[in-house]
C-alpha positions as CSV (number, residue, x, y, z in Angstrom):
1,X,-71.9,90.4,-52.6
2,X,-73.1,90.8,-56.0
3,X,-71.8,87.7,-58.6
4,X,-69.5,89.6,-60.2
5,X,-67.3,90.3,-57.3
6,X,-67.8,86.9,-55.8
7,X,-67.3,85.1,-59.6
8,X,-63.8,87.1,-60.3
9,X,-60.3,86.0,-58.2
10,X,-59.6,89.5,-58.3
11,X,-61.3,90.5,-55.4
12,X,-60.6,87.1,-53.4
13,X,-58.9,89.3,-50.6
14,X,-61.9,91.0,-50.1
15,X,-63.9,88.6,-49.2
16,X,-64.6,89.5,-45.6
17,X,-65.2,93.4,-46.1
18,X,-68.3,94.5,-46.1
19,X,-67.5,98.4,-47.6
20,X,-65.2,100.1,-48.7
21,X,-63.8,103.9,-48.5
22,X,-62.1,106.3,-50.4
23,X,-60.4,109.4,-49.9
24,X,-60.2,111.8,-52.7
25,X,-59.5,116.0,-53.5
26,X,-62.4,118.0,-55.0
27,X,-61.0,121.2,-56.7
28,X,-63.2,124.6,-55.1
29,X,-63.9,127.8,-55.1
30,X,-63.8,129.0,-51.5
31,X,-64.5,132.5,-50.1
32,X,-61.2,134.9,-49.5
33,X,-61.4,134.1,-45.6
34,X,-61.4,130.1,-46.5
35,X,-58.5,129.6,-49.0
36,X,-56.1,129.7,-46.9
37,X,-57.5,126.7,-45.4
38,X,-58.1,124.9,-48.9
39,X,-54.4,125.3,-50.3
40,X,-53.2,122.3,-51.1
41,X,-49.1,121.3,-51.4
42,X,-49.3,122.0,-55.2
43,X,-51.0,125.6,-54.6
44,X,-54.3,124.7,-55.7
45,X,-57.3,125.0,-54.0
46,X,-59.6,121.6,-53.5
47,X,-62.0,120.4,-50.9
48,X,-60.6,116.9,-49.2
49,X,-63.3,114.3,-49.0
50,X,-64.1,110.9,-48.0
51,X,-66.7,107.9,-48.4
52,X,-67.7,104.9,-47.8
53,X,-70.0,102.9,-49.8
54,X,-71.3,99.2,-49.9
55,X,-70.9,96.5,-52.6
56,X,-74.2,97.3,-54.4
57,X,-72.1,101.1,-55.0
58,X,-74.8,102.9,-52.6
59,X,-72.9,105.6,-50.6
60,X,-73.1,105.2,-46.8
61,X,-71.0,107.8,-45.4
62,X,-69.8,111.3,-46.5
63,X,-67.4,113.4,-45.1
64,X,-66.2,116.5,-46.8
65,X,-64.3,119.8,-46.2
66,X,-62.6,119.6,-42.2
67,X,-59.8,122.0,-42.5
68,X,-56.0,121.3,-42.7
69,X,-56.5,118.0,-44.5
70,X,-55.5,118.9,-47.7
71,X,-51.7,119.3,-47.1
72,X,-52.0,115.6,-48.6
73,X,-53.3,116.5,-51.8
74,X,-50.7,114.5,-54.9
């Protein structure tokens, strides 16, 4: 771990991870046949994606775009 993670108590329950992952919407553009399949709950359109990166913030998995995963979109 870098020192500022393993110098502040604020991560102390973090200790044993070794990455971490996120899930987040990107808003899109997709093609008439797609959109129906990028709707989110709030009638936009977005792109649902999620990664995992390491403590040095180096990415070391993408996944993006499977369909019917944006009914979760907040």
């Amino acid at each position: 771990f870098p020192l500022y993670i393993i110098n502040n108590p604020k991560f102390c329950r973090f200790a044993g991870a070794i990455e971490a992952i996120n899930g987040m919407h990107i808003a899109c553009i997709p093609s008439a046949a797609e959109r129906d399949a990028s709707q989110n709950c709030k009638g936009g359109l977005s792109q649902h994606c999620l990664a995992c990166y390491n403590f040095d913030l180096r990415f070391t998995h993408i996944l993006s775009g499977w369909e019917e995963s944006v009914a979760d979109a907040v």
